[in-house]
N, C-alpha and C positions, 0 to 999 in steps of 0.2 A: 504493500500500500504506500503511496505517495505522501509526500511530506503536508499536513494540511496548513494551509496559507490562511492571512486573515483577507478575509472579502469587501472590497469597499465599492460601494453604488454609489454612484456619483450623477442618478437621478435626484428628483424633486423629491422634495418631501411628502407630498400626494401623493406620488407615483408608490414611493417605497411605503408610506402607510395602506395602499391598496394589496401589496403584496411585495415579499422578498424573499429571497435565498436565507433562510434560517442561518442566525449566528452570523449575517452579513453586518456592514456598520456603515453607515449614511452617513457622506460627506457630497452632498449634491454641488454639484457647477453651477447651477443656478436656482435660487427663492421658485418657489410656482410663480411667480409674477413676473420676475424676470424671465423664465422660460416661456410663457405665454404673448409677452414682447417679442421676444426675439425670432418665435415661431411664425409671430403676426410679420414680423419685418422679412422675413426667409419669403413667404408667399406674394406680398405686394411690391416688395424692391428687391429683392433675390439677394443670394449668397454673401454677396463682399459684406454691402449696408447689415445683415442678421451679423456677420464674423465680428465686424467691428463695434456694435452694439454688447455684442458678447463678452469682448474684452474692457470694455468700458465696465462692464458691471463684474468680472472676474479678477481683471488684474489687484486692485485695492485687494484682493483673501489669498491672493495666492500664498504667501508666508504662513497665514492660518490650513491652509490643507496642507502644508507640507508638514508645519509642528502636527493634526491630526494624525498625520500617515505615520509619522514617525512614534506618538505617544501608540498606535492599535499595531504599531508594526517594528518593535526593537530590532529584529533582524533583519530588518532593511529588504523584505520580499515580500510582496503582495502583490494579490489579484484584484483587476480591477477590472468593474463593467458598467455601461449603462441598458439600455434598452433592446439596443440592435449588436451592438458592437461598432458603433459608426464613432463618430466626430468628437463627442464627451466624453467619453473612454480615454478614446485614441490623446486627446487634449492632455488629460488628468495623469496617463501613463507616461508621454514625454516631461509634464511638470515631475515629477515624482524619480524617473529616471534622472533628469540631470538633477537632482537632490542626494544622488546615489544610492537609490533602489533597484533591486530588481524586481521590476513591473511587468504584469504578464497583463494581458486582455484575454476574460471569458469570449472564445469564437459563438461568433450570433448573439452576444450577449445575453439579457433576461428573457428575452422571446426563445431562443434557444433552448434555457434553462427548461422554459418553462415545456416547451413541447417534447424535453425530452425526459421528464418527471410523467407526463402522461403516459409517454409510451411504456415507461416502465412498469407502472401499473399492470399491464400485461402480462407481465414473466410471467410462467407459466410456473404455478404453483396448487397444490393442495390447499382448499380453504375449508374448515370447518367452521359453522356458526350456528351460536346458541342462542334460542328464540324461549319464547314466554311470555303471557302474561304481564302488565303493568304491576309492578311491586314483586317478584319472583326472584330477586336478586342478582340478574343478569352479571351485571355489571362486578357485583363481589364473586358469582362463580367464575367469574373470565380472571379475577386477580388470585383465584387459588388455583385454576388451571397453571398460572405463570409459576407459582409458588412451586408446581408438582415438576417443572423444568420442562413446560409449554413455551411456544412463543409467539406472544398474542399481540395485537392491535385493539386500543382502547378507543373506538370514531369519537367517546361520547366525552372521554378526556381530551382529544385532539381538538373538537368541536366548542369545547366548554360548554355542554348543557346537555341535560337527561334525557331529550327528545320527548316531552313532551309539553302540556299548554305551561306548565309547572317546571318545566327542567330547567328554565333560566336562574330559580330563585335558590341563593346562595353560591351561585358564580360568579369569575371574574363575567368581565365583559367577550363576546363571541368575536373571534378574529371575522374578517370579510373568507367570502366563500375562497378567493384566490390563495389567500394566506393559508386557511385551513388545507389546502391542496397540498402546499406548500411544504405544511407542517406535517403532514401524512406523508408525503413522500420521504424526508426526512427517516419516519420511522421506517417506510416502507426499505429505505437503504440498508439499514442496519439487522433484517431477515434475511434468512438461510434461508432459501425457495426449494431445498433439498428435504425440508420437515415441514410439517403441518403449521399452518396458520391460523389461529383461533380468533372470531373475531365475535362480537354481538349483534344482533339483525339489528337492521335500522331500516326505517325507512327514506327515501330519497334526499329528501329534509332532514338536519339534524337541527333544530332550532329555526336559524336563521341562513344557514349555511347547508350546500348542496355537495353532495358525493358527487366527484367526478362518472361521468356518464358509464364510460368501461369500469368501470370501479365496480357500481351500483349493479352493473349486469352479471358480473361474476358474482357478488353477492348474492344475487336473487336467486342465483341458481344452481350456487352448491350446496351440500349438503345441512340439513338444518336438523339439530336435534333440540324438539322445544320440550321445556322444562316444565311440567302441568305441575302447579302448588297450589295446594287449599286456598280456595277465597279467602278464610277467616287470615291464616299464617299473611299473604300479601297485604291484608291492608291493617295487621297489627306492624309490618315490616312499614307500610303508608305514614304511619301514626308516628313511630319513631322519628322518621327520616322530618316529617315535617310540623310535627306540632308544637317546634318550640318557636319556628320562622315568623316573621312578621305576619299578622295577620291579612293586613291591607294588601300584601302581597299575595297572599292566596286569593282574599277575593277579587282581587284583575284577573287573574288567573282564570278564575272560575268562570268571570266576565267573558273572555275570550271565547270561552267553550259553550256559551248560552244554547246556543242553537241548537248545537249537537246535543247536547242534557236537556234539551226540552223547557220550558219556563219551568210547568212545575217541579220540576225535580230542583233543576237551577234554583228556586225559590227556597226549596225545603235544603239543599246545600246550603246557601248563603245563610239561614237561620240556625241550623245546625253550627256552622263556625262561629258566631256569635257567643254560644253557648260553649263552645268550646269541645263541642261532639264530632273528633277529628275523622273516627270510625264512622260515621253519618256519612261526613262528606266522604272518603275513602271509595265508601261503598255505593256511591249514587254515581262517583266519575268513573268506579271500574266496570260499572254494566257499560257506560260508552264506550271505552277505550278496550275491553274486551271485544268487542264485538266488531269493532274497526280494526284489530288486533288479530281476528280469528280470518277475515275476510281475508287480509291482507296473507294468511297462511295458507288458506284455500286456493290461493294463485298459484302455488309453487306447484314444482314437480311433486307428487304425490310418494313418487316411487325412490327422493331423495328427502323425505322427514323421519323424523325420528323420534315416537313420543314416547317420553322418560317419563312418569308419573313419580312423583317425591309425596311422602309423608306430611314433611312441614320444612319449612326453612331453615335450611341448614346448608349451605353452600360449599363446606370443606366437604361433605357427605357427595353431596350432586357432585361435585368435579370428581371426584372419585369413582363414584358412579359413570358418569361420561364417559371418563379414560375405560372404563371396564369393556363400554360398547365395540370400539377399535382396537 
């Protein structure tokens, strides 16, 4: 394995808050404002007028990128890219060179990156995925599979949110869908595609944020063993998880979901948390989300599920059980 370099995007700050190279570090050529001018100048007066606009607003930092490159970069070697691999790059790489660095340029820059993270997506691997029920522990039997010397993919930690109306509450904030890409590929790097992949069903949507398209397809369509747990055990597992959380926050929550739950049930939810009858509400949003839950099972290959019936909840039991299947 090659030496790893530190990475500098020498895009906008938009640009790299839309999505980046994990562990890369932003030192952009130019403010969004200035890159916006200059772009305006490149189309109505062409070339020279956008260069010399550029440098007008570049020259004054150049001392400042070079102390940056040098504070992210002691041994005097780094990568550097923009967008395409064109002219900000190329700019950033000659400042940096005569500073006496050895500066390399990402070929195709982030557009490159980025189409060749898709394509990897594809290796051709073994995926197992564990399905269930809302409240079933998905999520802790995927971290005791890891535990048994599995190696798994979390969507819903990559994601930051439980995927459901309720999964935002008590996360950070959700990266943009590009970023999330971004950051799965990341893990996806770090898999042996020689061993099993464990991952947890999701649907297309993880919150806010969307499974790349090949992603979601090999998902749907490997093997799924869903995990059947007593109602009562998921929504005593419901109750834990959320009854201590702001209230206000459940009921937007709830909000969200009116439709689907019906007003009156909606109704008898919203007064139930009031009261602080967290099993009330539990069990009025698992009749919806079962039953959106079970559809969405009905789609798959019939002849690639696998129902595991469990006791109660117990997730070091179920991963054990699972490994038993294979």
């Amino acid at each position: 394995m090659g030496k790893v370099l530190p990475v500098v995007d020498v895009r906008t700050p938009a640009e790299f808050e839309q999505g980046h190279i994990p562990g890369a570090h932003n030192i952009p050529l130019f403010t969004n404002e200035e890159r916006a001018v200059v772009g305006t100048l490149y189309k109505r007066e062409g070339k020279e007028v956008a260069f010399m606009k550029g440098l007008d607003y570049v020259g004054p930092r150049m001392r400042w990128f070079v102390k940056e490159a040098r504070r992210l970069a002691p041994s005097r070697e780094i990568l550097v890219h923009c967008w395409r691999g064109g002219m900000r790059s190329g700019s950033m790489a000659w400042l940096f060179r005569s500073a006496g660095f050895t500066a390399h340029t990402l070929e195709g820059g982030y557009k490159g990156y980025r189409r060749h993270i898709r394509k990897k997506f594809e290796t051709d691997s073994r995926w197992i995925i564990i399905g269930g029920y809302t409240g079933s522990g998905k999520t802790e039997i995927l971290k005791e599979l890891e535990k048994l010397g599995n190696q798994i993919v979390d969507l819903e930690g990559i994601a930051r949110h439980k995927g459901s109306a309720f999964g935002h509450i008590g996360q950070k904030p959700q990266p943009t869908t590009e970023q999330f890409e971004n950051n799965l590929a990341a893990r996806w790097n770090e898999l042996d595609f020689s061993k099993t992949i464990w991952m947890e069903d999701e649907s297309k949507a993880i919150g806010h944020v969307f499974q790349p398209e090949n992603f979601y397809r090999k998902l749907r369509t490997s093997t799924l063993v869903f995990v059947e747990v007593p109602k009562e055990a998921r929504i005593s597992r419901l109750v834990k998880e959320y009854a201590g959380i702001d209230k206000n926050a459940l009921a937007q929550a709830l909000a969200k979901i009116v439709k689907r739950l019906g007003g009156q049930n909606y109704q008898k939810a919203v007064k139930a948390l009031e009261v602080d009858d967290y099993a009330t509400v539990a069990d009025i949003t698992l009749t919806y989300y079962d039953k959106a839950y079970g559809y969405g099972v009905s789609q798959r290959d019939k002849s690639k599920v696998i129902i595991l019936k469990v006791d109660g909840d117990n997730p070091p039991e179920t991963a054990e059980k699972i490994i038993s299947l294979f």
